[in-house]
N, C-alpha and C positions, 0 to 999 in steps of 0.2 A: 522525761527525756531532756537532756540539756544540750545548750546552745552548739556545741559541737555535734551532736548525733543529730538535730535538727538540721544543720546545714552541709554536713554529710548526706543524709538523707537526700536534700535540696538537689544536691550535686548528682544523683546516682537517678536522682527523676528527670531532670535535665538532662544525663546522659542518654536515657532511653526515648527522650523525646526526639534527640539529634539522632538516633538508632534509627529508629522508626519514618522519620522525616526521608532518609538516608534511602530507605527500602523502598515507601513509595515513591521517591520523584525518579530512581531506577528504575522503577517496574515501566511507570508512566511511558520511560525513553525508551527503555527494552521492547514492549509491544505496542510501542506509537497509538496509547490511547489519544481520546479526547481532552484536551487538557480541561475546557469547560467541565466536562462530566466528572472527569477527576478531581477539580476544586470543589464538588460538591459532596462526592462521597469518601473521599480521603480526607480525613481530618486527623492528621497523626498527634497530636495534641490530645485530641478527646480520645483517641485510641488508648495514649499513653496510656492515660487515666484512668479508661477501665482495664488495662491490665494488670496496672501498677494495686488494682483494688482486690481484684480474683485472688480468691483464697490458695492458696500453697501456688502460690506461680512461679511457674520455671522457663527459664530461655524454650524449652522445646516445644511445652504447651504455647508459648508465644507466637513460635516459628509456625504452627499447625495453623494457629487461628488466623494471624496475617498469609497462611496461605490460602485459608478457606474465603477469607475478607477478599484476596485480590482476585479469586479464581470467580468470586460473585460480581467483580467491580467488572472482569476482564468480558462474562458473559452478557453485561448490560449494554456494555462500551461497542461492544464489537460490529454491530451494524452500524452505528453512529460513527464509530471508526473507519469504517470502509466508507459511508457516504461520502464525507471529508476526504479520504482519498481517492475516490473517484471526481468528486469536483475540483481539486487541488490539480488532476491530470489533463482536466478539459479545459480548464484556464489555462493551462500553461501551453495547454495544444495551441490554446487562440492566441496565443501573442505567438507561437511558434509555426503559426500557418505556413508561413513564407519559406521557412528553412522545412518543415514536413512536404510540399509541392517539390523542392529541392532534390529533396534524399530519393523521392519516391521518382522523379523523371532517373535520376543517375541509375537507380535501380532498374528501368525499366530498360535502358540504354543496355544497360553490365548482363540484362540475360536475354537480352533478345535473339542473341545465336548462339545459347548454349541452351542445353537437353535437358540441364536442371535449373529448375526458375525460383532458387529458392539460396541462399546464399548465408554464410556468419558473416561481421563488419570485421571480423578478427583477421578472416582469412584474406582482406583486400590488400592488396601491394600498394596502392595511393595512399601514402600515408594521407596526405592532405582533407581527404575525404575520409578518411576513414577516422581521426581524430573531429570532423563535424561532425559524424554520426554517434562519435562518444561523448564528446561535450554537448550536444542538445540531448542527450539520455535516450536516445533511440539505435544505439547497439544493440546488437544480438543478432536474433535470427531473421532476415527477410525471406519474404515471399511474393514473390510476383503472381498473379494467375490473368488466364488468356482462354476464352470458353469454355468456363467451368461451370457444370453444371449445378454443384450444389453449395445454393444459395441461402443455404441457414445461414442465419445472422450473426446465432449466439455461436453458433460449435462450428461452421464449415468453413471454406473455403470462397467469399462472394468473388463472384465473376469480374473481372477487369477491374484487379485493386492490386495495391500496396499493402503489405501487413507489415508493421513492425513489429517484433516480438519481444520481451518481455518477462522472465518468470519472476515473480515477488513472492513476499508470504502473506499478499492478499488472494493470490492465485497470479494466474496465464492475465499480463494485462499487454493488448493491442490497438495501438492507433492504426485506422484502416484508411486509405488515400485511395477516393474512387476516382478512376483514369477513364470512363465507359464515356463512348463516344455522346451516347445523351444520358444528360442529367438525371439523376435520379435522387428519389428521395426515401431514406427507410426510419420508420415510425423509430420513437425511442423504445426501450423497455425496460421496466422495472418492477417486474412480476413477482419476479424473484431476487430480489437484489445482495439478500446475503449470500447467494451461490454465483448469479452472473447477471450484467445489465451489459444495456447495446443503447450508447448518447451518442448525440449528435454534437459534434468541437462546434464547426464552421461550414462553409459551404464545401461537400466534397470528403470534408473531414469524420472521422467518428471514431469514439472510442467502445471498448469491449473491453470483459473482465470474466474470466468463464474461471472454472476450477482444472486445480492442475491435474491432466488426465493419471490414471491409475496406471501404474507398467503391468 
């Protein structure tokens, strides 16, 4: 092989290292893995290498394998991935206590004498408030409730709250603002956390994470 087809070569393995490099740090962003967890099982360097080794290899067999590679990385990541976004939600609730007590009294004011206690932040005429409820990331759908009986934690409706609503493509995520004349306290849970957990922000505060219901 001469000096030309050597650094030919050079160049077309380097290209697929920059290929490959390209694929993963997209995927990483596309489904908001872990980045730790990704630094350890994406190595697109050593990927290159063993493809660039495989006998009769073709872009498609390529494309197969780095999908079979990401669909293994995507299945490890995935609870690790939601942990990290359910505690990234409960920080951000505690420094946003103040503006959550906020949105949740307006709320309760906005349907106190109307028949439906449940409201979109799209549909409020105040601009003013209606632009807080979009820049602290609690748009969407609210709900108020006022003697409600069912007090499941993960899936219902609890009595004398705030719900902010939420859909992601980690599921249904809600910050719950309990308004009940006495204090109460409700345990965390993490039984099941790759389907739904129910944390505690702050005093009053709590977040929820259920699956998004089936139509």
């Amino acid at each position: 092989m001469g000096y030309g087809e050597r650094t030919t070569s050079g160049l077309a393995n380097y290209k697929l290292d920059l290929v490959i490099f390209d694929i993963c740090n997209s995927v990483v962003l596309w489904f908001g893995l872990d980045q730790h967890l990704c630094q350890y099982f994406a190595k697109p360097r050593t990927l290159a290498v063993i493809f660039r080794h495989t006998p009769n290899f073709e872009m498609a067999n390529c494309k197969l394998l780095l999908f079979l590679f990401f669909l293994t990385l995507f299945s490890f990541s995935c609870s690790t991935s939601k942990e990290t976004f359910d505690n990234s939600i409960v920080n951000y609730g505690i420094k946003k206590q103040k503006i959550i007590q906020e949105l949740a009294e307006y709320a309760i004011a906005y349907t106190i004498d109307k028949p439906q206690k449940l409201f979109s932040t799209d549909t409020l005429s105040n601009k003013d408030i209606k632009k807080k409820f979009n820049r602290n990331g609690y748009g969407g759908l609210v709900t108020v409730t006022y003697k409600n009986i069912d007090n499941n934690k993960i899936f219902g409706l609890i009595d004398s709250t705030v719900i902010f609503k939420q859909t992601t493509l980690k599921g249904v995520t809600e910050i719950i603002y309990d308004f009940g004349a006495k204090e109460r306290q409700f345990e965390d849970d993490k039984t099941n956390s790759d389907r739904y957990v129910f944390l505690t922000v702050t005093n009053r505060i709590y977040y929820r994470r259920r699956p998004i219901p089936m139509m």
